[in-house]
ZAVO-103506 format. One line per field, with one value per residue (C-alpha): residue number from 1; residue in three letters; x, y, z. Coordinates in nm, 3 decimals, padded with zeros to 5 digits. Example, Ala and Ser with C-alpha at 12.3 -4.5 7.8 and 13.67 -1.06 7.14 Angstrom:
2
kefi: 1, 2
tordo: ALA, SER
c1: 01.230, 01.367
c2: -00.450, -00.106
c3: 00.780, 00.714
! end
This chain:
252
kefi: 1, 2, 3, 4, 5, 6, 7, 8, 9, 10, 11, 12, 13, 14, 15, 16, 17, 18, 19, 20, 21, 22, 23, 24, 25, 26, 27, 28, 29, 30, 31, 32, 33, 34, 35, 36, 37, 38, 39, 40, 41, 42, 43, 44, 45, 46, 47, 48, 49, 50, 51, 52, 53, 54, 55, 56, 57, 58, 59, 60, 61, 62, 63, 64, 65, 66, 67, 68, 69, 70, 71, 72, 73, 74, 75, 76, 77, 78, 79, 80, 81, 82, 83, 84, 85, 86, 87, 88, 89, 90, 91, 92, 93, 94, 95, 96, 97, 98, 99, 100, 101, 102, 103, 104, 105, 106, 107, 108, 109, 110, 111, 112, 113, 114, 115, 116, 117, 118, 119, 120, 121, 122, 123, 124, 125, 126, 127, 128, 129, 130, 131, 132, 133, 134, 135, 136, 137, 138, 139, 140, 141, 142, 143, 144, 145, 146, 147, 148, 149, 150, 151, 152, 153, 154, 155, 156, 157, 158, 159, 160, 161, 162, 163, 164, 165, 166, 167, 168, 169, 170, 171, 172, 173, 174, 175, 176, 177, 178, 179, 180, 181, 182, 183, 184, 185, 186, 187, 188, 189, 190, 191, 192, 193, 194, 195, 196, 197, 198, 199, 200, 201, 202, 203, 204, 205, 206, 207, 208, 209, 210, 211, 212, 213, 214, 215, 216, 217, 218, 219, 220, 221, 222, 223, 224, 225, 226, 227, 228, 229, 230, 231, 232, 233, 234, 235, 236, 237, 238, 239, 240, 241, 242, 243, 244, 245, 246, 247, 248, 249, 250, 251, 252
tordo: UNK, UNK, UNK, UNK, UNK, UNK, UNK, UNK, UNK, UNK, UNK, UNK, UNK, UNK, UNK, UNK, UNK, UNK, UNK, UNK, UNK, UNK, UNK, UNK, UNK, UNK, UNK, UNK, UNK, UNK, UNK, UNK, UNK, UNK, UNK, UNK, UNK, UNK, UNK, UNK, UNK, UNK, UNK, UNK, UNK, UNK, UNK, UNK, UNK, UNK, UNK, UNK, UNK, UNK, UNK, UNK, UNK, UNK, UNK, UNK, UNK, UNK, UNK, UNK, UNK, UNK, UNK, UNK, UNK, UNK, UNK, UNK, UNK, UNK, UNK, UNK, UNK, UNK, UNK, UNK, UNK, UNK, UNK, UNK, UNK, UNK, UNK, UNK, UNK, UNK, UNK, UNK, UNK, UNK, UNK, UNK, UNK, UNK, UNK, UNK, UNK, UNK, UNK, UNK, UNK, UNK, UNK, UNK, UNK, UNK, UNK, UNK, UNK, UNK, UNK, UNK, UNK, UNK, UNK, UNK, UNK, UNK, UNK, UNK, UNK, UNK, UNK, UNK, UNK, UNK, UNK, UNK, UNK, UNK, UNK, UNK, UNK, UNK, UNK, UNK, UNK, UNK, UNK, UNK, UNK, UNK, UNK, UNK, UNK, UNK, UNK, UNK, UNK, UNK, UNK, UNK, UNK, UNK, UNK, UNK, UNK, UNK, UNK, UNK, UNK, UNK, UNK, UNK, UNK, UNK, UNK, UNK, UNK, UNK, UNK, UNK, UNK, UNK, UNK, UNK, UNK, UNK, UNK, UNK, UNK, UNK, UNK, UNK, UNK, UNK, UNK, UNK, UNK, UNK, UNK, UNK, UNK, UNK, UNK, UNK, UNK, UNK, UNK, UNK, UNK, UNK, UNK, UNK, UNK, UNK, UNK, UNK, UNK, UNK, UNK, UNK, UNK, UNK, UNK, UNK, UNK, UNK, UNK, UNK, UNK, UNK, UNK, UNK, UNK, UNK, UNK, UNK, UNK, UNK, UNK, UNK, UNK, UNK, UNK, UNK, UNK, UNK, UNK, UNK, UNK, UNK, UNK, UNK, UNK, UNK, UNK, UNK
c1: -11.997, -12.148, -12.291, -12.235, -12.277, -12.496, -12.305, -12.307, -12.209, -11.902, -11.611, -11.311, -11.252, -10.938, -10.778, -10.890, -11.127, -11.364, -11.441, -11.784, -11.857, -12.107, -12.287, -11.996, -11.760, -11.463, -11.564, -11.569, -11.622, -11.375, -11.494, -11.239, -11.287, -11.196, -11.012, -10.679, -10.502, -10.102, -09.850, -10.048, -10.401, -10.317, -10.396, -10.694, -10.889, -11.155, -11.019, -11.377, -11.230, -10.949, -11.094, -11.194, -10.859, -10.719, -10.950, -10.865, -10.517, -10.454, -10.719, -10.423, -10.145, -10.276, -10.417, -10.033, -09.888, -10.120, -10.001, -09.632, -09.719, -09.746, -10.049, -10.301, -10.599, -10.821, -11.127, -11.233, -11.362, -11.735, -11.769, -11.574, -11.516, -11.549, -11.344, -11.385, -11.115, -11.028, -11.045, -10.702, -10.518, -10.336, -09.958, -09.950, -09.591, -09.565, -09.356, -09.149, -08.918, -08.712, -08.511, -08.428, -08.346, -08.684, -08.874, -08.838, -08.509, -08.290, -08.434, -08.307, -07.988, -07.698, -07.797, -07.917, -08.287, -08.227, -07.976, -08.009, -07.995, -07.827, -08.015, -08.316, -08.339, -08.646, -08.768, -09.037, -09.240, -09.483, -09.829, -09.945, -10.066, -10.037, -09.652, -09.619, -09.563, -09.213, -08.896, -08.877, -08.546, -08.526, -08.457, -08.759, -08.985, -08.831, -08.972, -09.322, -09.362, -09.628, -09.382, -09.196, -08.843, -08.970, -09.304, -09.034, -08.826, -09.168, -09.229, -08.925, -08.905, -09.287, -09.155, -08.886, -09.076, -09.381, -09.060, -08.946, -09.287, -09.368, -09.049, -09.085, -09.458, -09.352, -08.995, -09.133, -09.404, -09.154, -09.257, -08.985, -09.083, -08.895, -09.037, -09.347, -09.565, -09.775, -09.986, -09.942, -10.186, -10.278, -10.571, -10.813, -10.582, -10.290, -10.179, -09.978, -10.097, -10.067, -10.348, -10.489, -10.388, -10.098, -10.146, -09.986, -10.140, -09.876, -09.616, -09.316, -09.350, -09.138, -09.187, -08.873, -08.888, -08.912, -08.616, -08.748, -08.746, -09.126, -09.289, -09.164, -09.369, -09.690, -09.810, -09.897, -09.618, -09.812, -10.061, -09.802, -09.592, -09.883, -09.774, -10.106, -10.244, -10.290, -10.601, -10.415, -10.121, -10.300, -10.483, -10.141, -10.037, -10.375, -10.352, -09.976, -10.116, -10.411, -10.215, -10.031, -10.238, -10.549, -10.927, -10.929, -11.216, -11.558, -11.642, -11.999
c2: -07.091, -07.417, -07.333, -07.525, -07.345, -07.356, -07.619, -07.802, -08.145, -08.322, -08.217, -08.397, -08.587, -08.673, -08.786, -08.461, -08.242, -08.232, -08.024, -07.903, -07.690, -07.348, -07.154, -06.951, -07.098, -06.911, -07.048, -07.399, -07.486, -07.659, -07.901, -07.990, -08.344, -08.412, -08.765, -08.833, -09.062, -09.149, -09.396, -09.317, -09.423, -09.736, -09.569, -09.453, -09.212, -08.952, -08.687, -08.436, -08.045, -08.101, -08.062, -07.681, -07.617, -07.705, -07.509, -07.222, -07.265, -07.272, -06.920, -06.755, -06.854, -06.794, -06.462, -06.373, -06.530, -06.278, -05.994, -06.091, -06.107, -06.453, -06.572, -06.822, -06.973, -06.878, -06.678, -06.655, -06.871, -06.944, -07.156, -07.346, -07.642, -07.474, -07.221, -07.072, -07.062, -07.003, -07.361, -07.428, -07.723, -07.888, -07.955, -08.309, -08.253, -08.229, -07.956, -07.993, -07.741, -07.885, -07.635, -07.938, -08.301, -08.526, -08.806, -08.976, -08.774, -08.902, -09.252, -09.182, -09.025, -09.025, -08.751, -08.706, -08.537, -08.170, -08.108, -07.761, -07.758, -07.426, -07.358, -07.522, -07.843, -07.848, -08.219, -08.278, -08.567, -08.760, -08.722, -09.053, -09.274, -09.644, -09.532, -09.432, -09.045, -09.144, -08.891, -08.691, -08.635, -08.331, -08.588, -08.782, -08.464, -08.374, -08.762, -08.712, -08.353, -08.223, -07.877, -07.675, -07.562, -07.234, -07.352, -07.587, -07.258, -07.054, -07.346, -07.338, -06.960, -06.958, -07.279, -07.085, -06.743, -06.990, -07.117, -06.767, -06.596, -06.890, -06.897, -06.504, -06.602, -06.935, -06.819, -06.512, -06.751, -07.029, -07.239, -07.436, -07.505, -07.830, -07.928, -07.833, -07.985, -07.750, -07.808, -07.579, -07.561, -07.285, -07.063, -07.045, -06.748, -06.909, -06.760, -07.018, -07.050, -07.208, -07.467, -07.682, -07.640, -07.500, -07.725, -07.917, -08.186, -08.068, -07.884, -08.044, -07.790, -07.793, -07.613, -07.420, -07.371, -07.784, -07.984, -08.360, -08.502, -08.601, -08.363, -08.072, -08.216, -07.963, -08.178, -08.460, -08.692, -08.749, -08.922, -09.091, -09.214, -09.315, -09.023, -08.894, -08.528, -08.479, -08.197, -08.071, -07.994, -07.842, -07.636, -07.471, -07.383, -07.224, -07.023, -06.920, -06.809, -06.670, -06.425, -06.240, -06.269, -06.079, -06.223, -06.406, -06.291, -06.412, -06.507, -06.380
c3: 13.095, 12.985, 12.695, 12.362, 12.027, 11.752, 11.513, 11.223, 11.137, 11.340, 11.056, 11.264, 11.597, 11.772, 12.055, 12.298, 12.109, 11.801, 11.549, 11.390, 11.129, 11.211, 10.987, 10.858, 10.598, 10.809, 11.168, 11.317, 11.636, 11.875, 12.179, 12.412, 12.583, 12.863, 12.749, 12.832, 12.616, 12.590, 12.365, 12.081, 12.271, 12.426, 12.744, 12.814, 13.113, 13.132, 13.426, 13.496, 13.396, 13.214, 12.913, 13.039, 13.187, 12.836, 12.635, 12.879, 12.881, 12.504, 12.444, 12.665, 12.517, 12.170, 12.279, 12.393, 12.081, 11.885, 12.133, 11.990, 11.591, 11.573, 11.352, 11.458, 11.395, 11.711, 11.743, 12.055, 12.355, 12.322, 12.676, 12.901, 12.644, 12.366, 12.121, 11.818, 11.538, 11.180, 10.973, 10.819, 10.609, 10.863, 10.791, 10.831, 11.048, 11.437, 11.488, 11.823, 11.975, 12.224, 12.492, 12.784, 12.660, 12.765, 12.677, 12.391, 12.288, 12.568, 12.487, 12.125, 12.200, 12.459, 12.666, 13.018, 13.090, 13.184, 12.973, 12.811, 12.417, 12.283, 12.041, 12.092, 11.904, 11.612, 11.543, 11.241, 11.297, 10.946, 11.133, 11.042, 11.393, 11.177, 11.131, 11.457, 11.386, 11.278, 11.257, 10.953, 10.841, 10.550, 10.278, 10.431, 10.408, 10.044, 09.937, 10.081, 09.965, 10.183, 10.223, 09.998, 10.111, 10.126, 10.363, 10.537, 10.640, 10.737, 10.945, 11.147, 11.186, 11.330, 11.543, 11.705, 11.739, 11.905, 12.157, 12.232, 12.301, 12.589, 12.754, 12.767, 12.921, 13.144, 13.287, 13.500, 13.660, 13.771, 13.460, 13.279, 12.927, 12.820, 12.542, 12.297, 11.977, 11.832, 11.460, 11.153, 10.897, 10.620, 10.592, 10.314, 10.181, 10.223, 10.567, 10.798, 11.167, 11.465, 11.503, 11.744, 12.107, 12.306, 12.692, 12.929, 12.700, 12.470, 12.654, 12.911, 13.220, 13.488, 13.813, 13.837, 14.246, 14.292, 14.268, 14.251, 13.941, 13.955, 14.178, 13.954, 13.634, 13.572, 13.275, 13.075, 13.199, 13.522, 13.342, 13.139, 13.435, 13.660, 13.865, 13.964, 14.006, 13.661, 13.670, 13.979, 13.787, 13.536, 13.740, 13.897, 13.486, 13.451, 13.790, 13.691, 13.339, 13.412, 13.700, 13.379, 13.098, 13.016, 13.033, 12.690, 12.448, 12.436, 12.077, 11.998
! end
């Protein structure tokens, strides 16, 4: 499937996809690129198929979520680098749900990578790249406004019901799911969703059977760390996935 769809004019473009609007008012079209970036761009690569792997990856896991109750905003896969959604109001808040201390948190904070956090830790992030995507603390949020307390609890309830339907997806395949940042954003009737993508561009996995602290990483560390293997790794998620998960729709 190599296909591209019908589209309109380029509404959006980020770090790893773009978006373009169709001829519905209720459908845009999603391209995922193949760009890799990390620390906020400064680093830069193209890797050939990840961009397809991605695109796959996330129509699965969105597909399941659905299968569980929890609302998002995709439509269907159209071709290999492209999928169809719903257009939403982004929350302008990185949501991340943390189950293992990593990255930037142990850097932050005295304690060692690995170590399990019971409950799962929610950080809220000010989606902003000239700040830096600072820390939100909940007086922070209540100063910028950009939730309600009431849209501020929705958020954290879909968070944690996001966490609990993946681990319930990853653990049975040997995947460790560390850490995750997913996008919220609100329908045109007021509905919130999950948004975006759902990756190893934006998941921590950790192969559960390997014990070395770098071979075990399945995602977008290796790219971070020099590590290598990066579309290999992702290709072992998608193979894991793809074994217990249904063919994901064709949008048409």
């Amino acid at each position: 499937m190599s296909l591209s769809p019908a589209t309109g004019p380029l509404l959006y473009e980020g770090k790893a996809k773009r978006v373009y609007a169709t001829d519905r008012e209720d459908v845009v079209a999603v391209e995922y690129k193949d760009d890799a970036t990390a620390f906020n761009a400064l680093k830069k690569a193209q890797l050939l198929g990840k961009g397809a792997m991605n695109c796959r990856i996330s129509a699965l896991l969105f597909e399941h979520l659905e299968q569980l109750g929890v609302p998002t905003h995709y439509r269907g896969l159209y071709s290999d680098h492209w999928m169809m959604v719903r257009p939403v109001r982004v929350v302008p808040v990185e949501v991340v749900v943390r189950n293992l201390a990593a990255g930037s948190l142990c850097r932050q904070m005295p304690i060692a990578a690995g170590t399990p956090l019971e409950p799962p830790l929610l950080d809220l992030y000010y989606k902003d790249d000239a700040l830096g995507d600072p820390l939100l603390s909940e007086a922070r949020l209540d100063r910028l406004g950009v939730v309600t307390p009431a849209q501020l609890e929705a958020i954290r309830n879909l968070a944690f019901r996001v966490n609990d339907g993946l681990r319930a997806l990853f653990g049975p395949v040997g995947l460790e799911l560390v850490d995750f940042k997913i996008e919220l954003g609100f329908t045109a009737t007021g509905e919130l969703v999950v948004a975006d993508e759902i990756s190893p561009d934006t998941c921590r996995l950790w192969d559960r059977a390997v014990a070395d602290a770098q071979d075990r990483i399945l995602d977008k560390d290796r790219f971070r760390q020099d590590l290598g293997g990066v579309v290999e790794a992702y290709g072992e998620v998608l193979k894991r996935v793809q074994g217990v998960c249904p063919e994901p729709r064709v949008y048409r």
